[in-house]
N, C-alpha and C positions, 0 to 999 in steps of 0.2 A: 842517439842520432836526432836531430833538428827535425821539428817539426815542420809541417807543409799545407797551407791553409787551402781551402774554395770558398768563396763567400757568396753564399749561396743568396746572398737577398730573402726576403720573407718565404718560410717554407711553404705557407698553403700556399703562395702563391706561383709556387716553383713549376713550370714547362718541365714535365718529366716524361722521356721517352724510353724506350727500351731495343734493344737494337740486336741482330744473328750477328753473333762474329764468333766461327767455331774456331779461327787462328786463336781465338786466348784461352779454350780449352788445350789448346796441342804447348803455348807456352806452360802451361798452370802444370799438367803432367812431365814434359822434359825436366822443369826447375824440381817438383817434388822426386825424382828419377834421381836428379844430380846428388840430390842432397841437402837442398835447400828450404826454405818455407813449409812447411807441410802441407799441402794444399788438399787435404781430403779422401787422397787416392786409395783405396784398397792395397792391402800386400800385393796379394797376387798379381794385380797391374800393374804396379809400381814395378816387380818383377821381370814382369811381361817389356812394358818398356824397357827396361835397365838391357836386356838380353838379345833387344830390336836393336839396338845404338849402334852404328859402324865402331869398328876400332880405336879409329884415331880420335874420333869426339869422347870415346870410353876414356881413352889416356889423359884426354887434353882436359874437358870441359869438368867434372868431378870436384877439382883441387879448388875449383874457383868458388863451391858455395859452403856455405857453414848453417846447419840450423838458426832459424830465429828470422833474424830479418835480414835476406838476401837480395837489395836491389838488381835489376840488372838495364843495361842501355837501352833505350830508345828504342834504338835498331834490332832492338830481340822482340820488342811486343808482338808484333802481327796483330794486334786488336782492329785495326781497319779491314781485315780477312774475311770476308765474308759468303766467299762459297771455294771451292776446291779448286778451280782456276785462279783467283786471287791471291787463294794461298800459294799456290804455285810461283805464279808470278813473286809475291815477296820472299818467295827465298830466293828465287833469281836473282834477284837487286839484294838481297842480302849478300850472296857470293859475291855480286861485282861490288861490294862497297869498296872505297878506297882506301887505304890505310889509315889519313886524314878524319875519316868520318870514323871510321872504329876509334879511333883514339879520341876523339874530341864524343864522342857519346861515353866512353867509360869516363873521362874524366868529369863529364857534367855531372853523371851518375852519382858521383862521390865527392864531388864539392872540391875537387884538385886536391884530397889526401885520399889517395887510390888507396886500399889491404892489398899487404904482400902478396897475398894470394891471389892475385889479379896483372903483378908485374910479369909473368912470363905473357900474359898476352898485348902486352904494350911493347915486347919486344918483338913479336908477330903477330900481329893485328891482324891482317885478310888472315891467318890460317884460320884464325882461331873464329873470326865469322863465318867462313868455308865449313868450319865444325859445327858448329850451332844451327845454320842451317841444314847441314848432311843429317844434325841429330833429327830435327823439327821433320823433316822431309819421312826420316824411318819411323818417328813416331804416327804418323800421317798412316803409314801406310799399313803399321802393326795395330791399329785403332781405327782403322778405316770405318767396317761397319760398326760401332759402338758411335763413333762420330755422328755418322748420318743420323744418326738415333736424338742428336743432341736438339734436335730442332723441336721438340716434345719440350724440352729443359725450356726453351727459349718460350713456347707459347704458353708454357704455365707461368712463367715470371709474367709476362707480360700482362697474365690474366691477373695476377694478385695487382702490380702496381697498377694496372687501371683503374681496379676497385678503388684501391688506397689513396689515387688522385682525386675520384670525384667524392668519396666520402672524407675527407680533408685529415686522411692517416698518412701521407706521403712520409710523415716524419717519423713515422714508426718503420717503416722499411730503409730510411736513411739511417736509423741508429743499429740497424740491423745489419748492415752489409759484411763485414769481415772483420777481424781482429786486426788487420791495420787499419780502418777506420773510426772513426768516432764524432758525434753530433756535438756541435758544442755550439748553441741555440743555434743564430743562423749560420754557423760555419761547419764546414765538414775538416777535420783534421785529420792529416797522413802522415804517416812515423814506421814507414817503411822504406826511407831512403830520400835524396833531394830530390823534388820534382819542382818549386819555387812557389808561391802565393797565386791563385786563376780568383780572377771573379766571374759570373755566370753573368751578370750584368740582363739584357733583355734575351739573351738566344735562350736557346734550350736545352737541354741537359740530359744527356743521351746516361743511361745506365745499360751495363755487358754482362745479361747472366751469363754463366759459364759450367758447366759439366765439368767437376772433382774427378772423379772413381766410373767412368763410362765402363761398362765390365768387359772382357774380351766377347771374341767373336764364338767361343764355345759355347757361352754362357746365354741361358736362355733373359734372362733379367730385365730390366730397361737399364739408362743411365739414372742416377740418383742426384740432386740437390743437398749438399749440406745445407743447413738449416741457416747460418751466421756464416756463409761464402758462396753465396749462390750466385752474387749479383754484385757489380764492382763497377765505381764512376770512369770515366775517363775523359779526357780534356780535349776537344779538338777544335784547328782554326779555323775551320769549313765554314760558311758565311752562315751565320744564323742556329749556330750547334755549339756548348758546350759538351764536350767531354769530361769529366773531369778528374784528378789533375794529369797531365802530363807528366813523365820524369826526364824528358827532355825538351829543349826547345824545335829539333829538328825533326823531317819527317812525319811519318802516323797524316 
């Protein structure tokens, strides 16, 4: 799969923020649930999840991921999610996408040569958003308190990369983020699917820690940080914010 640059301009010099968005915990566990990426999850959650799922997203959503590297549209992020009314709200507009917009986000996804395993949803497109959301919504609600818990996650990233910004280690947390990224001097390189070329240019570069293995609501624990996935770019247009990268144009 083609690689996907950000060009981050000089690292020390790099505007790094860090930002709550629990919506990309609830994608990170659906996707490791379907069968996708492995995103860290514990069995037993991954369980937990699999067993939350309504029916129809159990039947539909599954066939669409393969181990390794599983992009998915735009319109599945939820990364702009940032408290429980928001996420609400995106899967409402998730349901009403139009058929239009599901099909023109999977096909950016994959450069216009879709995997078969993705053509049953091009020939129903709302259902199969209707399912993603229904899944996203039950995972929401079978991780609810583990969730809440996640904002712990969020104040210790934030506490490592402050350090790492004024003592001029930024680049050491950049070479760190996850096994689809990678530091290559000033670029950051992505090879987990098309998202196109961002440059960070003057704005600022917002990083998404994210909570893998949040443990169920039994479980005395906290949520835990993999060590090389804790913390992931993302690209957004917002006046004065790099995210970085995108995997699609639309939306987020």
């Amino acid at each position: 799969m083609a690689e996907s640059r950000v060009r981050l301009g000089p690292v020390d010099r790099l505007k790094v923020e860090v930002a709550y968005r629990p919506g990309t915990t609830l994608v990170s566990l659906l996707v490791d649930a379907l069968g996708g990426r492995p995103q860290g999850v514990l069995p037993h959650v991954r369980r937990t999840v699999r067993a939350g799922l309504p029916r129809d997203a159990a039947q539909l959503l599954p066939p669409l991921f393969v181990p390794g590297v599983s992009p998915i549209p735009d319109w599945l992020s939820m990364d702009a999610a940032g408290s429980d009314q928001e996420i609400r709200e995106a899967l409402a507009r998730m349901r009403d996408l139009s058929a239009d917009t599901v099909l023109a986000g999977i096909d950016f996804t994959f450069g216009g040569r879709i995997p078969d395993r993705w053509e049953p949803a091009l020939r129903d497109p709302r259902r199969y958003a209707v399912a993603f959301a229904d899944a996203l919504d039950a995972v929401r609600t079978t991780c609810a308190p583990a969730l809440r818990r996640t904002r712990a996650v969020y104040e210790r990233e934030a506490e490592r990369v402050g350090i790492a910004s004024v003592t001029g280690q930024i680049g050491v947390v950049l070479s760190q983020l996850n096994g689809l990224w990678r530091l290559d001097g000033d670029d950051l390189v992505y090879n987990g699917g098309r998202i196109g070329d961002h440059a960070v240019g003057d704005r600022r570069f917002l990083l998404v820690p994210r909570c893998p293995a949040p443990t169920p609501p039994s479980s005395a624990s906290t949520p835990r940080t993999a060590s090389r996935s804790a913390t992931r770019p993302e690209v957004w247009r917002s006046p004065g914010t790099c995210r970085s990268p995108r995997r699609s144009p639309v939306t987020r």
